[in-house]
C-alpha positions in Angstrom: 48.2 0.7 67.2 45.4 1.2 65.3 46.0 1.2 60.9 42.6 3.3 60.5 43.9 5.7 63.7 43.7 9.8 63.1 44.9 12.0 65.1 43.9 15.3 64.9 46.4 18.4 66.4 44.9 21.4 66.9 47.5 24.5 67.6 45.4 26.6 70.2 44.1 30.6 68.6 45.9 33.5 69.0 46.8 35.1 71.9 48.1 38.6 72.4 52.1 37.1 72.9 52.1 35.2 69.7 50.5 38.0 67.8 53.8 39.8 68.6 55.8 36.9 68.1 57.3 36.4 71.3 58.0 32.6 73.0 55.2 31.7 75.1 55.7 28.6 76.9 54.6 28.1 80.7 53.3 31.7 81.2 49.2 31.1 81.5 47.4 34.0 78.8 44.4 34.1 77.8 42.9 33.8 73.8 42.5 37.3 72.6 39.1 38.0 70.9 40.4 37.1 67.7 41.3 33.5 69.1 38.4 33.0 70.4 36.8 33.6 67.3 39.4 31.3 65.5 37.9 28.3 67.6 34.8 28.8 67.0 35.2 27.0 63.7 36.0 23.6 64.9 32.8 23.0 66.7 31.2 21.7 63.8 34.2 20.2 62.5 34.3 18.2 65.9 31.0 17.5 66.2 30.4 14.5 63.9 33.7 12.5 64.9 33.1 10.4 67.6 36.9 10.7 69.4 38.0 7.7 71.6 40.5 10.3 73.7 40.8 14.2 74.1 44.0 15.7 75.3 44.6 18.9 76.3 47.4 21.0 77.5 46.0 22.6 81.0 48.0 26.0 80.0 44.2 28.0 79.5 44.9 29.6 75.9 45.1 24.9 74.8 41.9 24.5 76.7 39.9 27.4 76.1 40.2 26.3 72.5 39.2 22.5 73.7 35.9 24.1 75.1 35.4 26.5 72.4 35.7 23.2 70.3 33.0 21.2 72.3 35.1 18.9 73.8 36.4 20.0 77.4 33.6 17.7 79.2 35.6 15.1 77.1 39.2 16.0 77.6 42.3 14.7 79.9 44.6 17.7 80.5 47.9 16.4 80.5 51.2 18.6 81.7 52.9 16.7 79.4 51.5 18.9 76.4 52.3 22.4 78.2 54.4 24.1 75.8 58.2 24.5 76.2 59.8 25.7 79.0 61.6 28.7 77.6 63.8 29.8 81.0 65.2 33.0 80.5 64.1 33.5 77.2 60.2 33.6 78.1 58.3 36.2 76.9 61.3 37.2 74.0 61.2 37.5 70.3 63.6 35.5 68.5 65.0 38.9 67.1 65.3 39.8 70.6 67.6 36.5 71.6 69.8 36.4 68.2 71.4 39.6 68.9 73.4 37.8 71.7 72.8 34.4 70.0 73.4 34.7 66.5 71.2 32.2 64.6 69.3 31.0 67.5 66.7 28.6 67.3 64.6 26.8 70.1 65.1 23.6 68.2 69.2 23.7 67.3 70.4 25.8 71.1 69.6 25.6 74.8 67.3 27.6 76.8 68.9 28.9 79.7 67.1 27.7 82.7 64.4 26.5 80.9 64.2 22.6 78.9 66.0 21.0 76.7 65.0 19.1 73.6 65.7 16.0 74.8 63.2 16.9 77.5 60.3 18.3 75.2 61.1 15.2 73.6 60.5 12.7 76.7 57.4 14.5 77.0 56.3 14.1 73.5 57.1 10.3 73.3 54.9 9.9 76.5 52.2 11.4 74.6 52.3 9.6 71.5 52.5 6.0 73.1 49.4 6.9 75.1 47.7 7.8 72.0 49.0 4.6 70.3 47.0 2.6 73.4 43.7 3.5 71.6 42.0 2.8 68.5 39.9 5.1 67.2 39.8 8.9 67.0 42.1 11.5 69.1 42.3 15.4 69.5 45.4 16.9 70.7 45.2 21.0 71.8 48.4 22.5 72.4 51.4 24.9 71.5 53.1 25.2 68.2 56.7 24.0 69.3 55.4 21.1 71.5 53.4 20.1 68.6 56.3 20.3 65.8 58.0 17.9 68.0 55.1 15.7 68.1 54.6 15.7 64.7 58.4 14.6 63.8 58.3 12.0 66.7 55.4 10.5 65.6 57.4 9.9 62.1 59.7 8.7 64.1 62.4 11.3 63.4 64.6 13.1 65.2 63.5 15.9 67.4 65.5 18.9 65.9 63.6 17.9 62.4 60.5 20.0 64.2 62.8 23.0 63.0 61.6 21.9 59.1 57.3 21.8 60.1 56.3 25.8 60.8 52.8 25.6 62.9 51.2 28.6 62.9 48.3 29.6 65.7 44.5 28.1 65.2 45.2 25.5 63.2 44.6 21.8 62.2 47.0 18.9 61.5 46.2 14.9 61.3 48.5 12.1 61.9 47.6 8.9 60.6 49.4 5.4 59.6 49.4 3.9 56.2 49.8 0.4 55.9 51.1 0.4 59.5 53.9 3.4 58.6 53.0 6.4 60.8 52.3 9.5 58.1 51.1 13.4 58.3 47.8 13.4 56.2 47.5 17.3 56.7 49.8 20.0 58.6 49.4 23.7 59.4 46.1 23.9 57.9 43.7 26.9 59.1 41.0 26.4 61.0 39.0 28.5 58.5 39.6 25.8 56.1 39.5 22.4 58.4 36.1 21.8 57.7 37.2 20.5 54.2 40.3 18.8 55.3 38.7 16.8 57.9 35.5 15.8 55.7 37.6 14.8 52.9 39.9 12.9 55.5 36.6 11.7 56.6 35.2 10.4 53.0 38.3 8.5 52.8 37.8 6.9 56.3 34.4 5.5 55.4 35.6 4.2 51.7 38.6 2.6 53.4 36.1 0.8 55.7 33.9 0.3 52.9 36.9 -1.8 51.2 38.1 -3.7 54.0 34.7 -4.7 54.8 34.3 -6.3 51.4 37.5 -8.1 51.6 36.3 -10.0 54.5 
C-alpha cells in the first residue's frame, strides 16, 4: 500500500438502458452517442498521469469508455468489475420491482437468480487488494453499483453502506489514503468538470512530494 496512491473510478457514459433507468448488469450495450461524447473528456484528463495499472470491466459500454479515454492498449479487463448480476430483475426499473417489492433496493434485498451482496462484495475485495499491490496511479471503468461497493469497501465499511454514495453515469471519483487511512478525495463528479478535480488533486500530489522530499 502506497500513502501517495490515487485511484481514479470512472463510471462508464450513458447508455440507452440507464437513460431510462432500468438495472443493467451483465447484458452487453453499447454507449449511446451522448456517452460517447461524455468520454471524450477524459482523454486529456488521462493523458498527463502516468498510471501504474488500468482496469476495466470487459462488459463493452466500461471499455468503450477505457478507449475513448486513451487507455485500452494499457488496460486489464477483469470479470471481476462486470456490474451486478441482476437475475430476474435485469433490464427493470426500480419502480417496476417495488410494486411487488415494496421499498426494494439492490443493496438492502436479494436478486432473484442473480448475486448477492456478499458476492459483489468478494468481487470488489479482490479488486481493491490487487490495486493495493501497486504503488503509483490506477484507473478503474466500470458500473455504478459495482463501484458504490467499491468505494465503501475501500473505507473499509460495510457493503450495504454503497446504498448512502449515489454514482451517476460518466463520471469521476478518486480514492486515496491519508496518513495510511484509506479516504474518498472526490465522488460522483462529472466528467465535464474532472479536469479540475484531477489537476487540483494533481497540484496537491506534487506539493505533497515537494514536502516529503525536503524532510529527507
Amino acid at each position: 500500500m502506497h500513502e501517495r496512491q490515487l485511484v481514479y473510478l470512472v463510471r462508464h457514459g450513458q447508455t440507452a438502458w440507464a437513460a431510462q433507468m432500468r438495472h443493467t448488469g451483465r447484458t452487453d450495450i453499447p454507449l449511446t452517442e451522448a456517452g460517447r461524447a461524455e468520454a471524450v473528456v477524459l482523454r486529456p484528463v488521462f493523458k498527463e498521469i502516468d498510471f501504474d495499472l488500468v482496469l476495466s470491466s470487459p462488459l463493452q459500454r466500461a471499455f468503450e469508455t477505457c478507449r475513448i479515454a486513451g487507455l485500452a492498449s494499457r488496460a486489464q479487463t477483469a470479470v471481476d468489475l462486470m456490474e451486478w448480476d441482476y437475475g430476474d430483475y435485469e433490464g427493470k426499473t426500480t419502480e417496476e420491482i417495488s410494486k411487488h417489492t415494496p421499498g426494494w433496493s439492490v443493496f438492502t434485498h436479494l436478486c432473484p437468480g442473480g448475486e448477492t451482496i456478499a458476492q459483489v462484495a468478494a468481487r470488489v475485495d479482490r479488486v481493491i487488494e490487487h490495486i493495493r499491490k501497486v504503488d503509483g496511479p490506477v484507473a478503474v471503468f466500470a458500473h455504478g453499483h459495482l463501484l458504490r461497493v467499491l468505494g465503501v469497501r475501500w473505507l473499509g465499511l460495510e457493503p450495504d453502506h454503497g446504498r448512502h454514495f449515489a454514482l451517476e453515469t460518466a463520471t469521476l471519483s478518486v480514492l486515496g489514503f491519508d496518513r495510511s487511512v484509506p479516504i474518498i478525495k472526490t465522488w460522483n463528479g462529472p466528467l465535464l468538470t474532472a479536469a479540475c478535480a484531477v489537476s487540483r488533486i494533481t497540484e496537491e500530489t506534487i506539493l505533497n512530494k515537494e514536502l516529503a522530499h525536503e524532510g529527507d
